[in-house]
C-alpha positions in Angstrom: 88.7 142.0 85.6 86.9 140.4 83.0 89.9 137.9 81.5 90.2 137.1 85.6 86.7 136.0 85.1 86.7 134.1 82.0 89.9 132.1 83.5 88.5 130.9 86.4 85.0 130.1 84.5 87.2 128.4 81.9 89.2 126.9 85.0 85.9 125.4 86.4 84.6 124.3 83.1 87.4 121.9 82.1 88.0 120.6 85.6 84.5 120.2 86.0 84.5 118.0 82.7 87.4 115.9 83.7 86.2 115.0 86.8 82.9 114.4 84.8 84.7 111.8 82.6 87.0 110.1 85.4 83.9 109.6 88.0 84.0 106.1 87.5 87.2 106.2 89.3 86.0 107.9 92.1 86.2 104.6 94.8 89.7 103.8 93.4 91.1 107.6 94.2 89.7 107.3 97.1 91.2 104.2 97.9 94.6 104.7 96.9 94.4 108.4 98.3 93.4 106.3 102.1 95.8 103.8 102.2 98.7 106.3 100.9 97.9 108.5 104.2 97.3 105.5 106.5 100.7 105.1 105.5 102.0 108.4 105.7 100.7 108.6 109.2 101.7 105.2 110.4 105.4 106.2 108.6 105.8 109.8 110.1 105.0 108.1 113.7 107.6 105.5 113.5 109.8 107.7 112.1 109.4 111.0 114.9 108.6 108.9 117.6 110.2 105.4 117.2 113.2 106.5 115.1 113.5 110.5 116.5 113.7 111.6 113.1 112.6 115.1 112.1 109.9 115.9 109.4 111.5 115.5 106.4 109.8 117.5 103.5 111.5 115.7 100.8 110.3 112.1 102.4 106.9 114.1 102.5 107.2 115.5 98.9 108.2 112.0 97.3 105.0 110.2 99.4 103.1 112.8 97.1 104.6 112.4 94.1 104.6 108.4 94.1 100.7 108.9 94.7 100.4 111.1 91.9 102.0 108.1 89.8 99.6 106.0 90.7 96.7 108.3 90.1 98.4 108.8 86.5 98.5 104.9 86.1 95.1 104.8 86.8 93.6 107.3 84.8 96.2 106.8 81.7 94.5 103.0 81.7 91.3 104.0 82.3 91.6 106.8 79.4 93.1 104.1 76.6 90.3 101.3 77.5 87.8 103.8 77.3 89.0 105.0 74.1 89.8 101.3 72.5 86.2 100.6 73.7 87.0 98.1 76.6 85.9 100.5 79.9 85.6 96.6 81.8 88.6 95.5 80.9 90.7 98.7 81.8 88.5 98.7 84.7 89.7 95.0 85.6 93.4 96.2 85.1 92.9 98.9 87.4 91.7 96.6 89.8 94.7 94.6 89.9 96.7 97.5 90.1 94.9 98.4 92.8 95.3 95.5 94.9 98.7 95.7 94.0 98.8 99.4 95.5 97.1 98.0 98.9 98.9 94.7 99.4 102.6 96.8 99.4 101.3 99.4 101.0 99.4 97.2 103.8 102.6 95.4 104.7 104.3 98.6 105.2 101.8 99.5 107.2 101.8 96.9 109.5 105.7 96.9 109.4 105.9 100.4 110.8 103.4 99.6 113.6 105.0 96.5 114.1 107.7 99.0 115.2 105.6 101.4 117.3 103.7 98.5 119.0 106.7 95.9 119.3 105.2 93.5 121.8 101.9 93.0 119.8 101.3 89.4 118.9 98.4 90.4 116.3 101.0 92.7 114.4 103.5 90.3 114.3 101.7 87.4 112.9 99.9 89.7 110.7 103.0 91.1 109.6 104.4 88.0 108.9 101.2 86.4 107.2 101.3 89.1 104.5 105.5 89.2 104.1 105.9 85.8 103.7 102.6 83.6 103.6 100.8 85.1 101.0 104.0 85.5 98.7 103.8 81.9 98.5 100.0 81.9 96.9 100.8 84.9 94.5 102.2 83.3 91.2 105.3 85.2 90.3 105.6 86.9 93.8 108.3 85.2 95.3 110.2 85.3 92.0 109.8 89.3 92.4 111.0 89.7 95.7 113.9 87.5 94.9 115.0 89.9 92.0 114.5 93.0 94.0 116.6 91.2 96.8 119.7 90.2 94.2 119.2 93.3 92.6 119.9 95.2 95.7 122.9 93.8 96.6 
């Protein structure tokens, strides 16, 4: 009974410490953890309602495990610029990656209610304001989705 004890005080030590050291990433969890299950909810009800596809565990499984890549980017950066001394700058990457994370994520979004809500005017123009507009004013964008496009094929 006592080593169950020391485990789980050990247990609550170190995560309590971690989460100590990673609470200036607190908003940015957060906000990759929201838009992640904005878009599992907005995929699972195009999918079962639109598309009449089950619950799939595995799609389910792999929404998890892409967010826990992106949690792992975030803290792996946020752990070396700490370390090398530059919390801002890692900060300032994490940012971008973070915007990154929301502007994919965001036109996915609106692409599965887009196919829920098929006669909305707001979804469609907002669909294709992010898709294609705002490709053009990101440097380097356009060139992207070009190579994923060729690279598909």
């Amino acid at each position: 009974m006592e080593t169950i004890n020391l485990l789980k005080s050990t247990g609550v030590t170190i995560v309590s410490v971690l989460l100590s050291y990673l609470a200036p990433l607190t908003d940015v969890v957060f906000v990759i953890f929201y838009v992640f299950l904005i878009n599992f909810v907005a995929g699972l009800v195009e999918g079962t309602v639109i598309e009449r596809e089950k619950f799939s565990v595995r799609k389910f499984f792999m929404c998890l495990v892409e967010t826990l890549v992106y949690f792992i980017i975030v803290i792996s950066v946020y752990t070396v610029g700490e370390k090398m001394g530059n919390v801002s700058g890692a900060m300032q990457c994490i940012s971008g990656v973070t915007y990154a994370i929301i502007y994919f994520y965001t036109v996915n979004i609106i692409r599965n209610l887009k196919m829920i809500f098929p006669d909305s005017m707001v979804l469609k123009f907002l669909y294709y304001l992010l898709s294609f507009e705002v490709v053009k004013k990101i440097p380097y964008m356009q060139q992207f989705i070009n190579n994923e496009k060729k690279n598909r094929l």
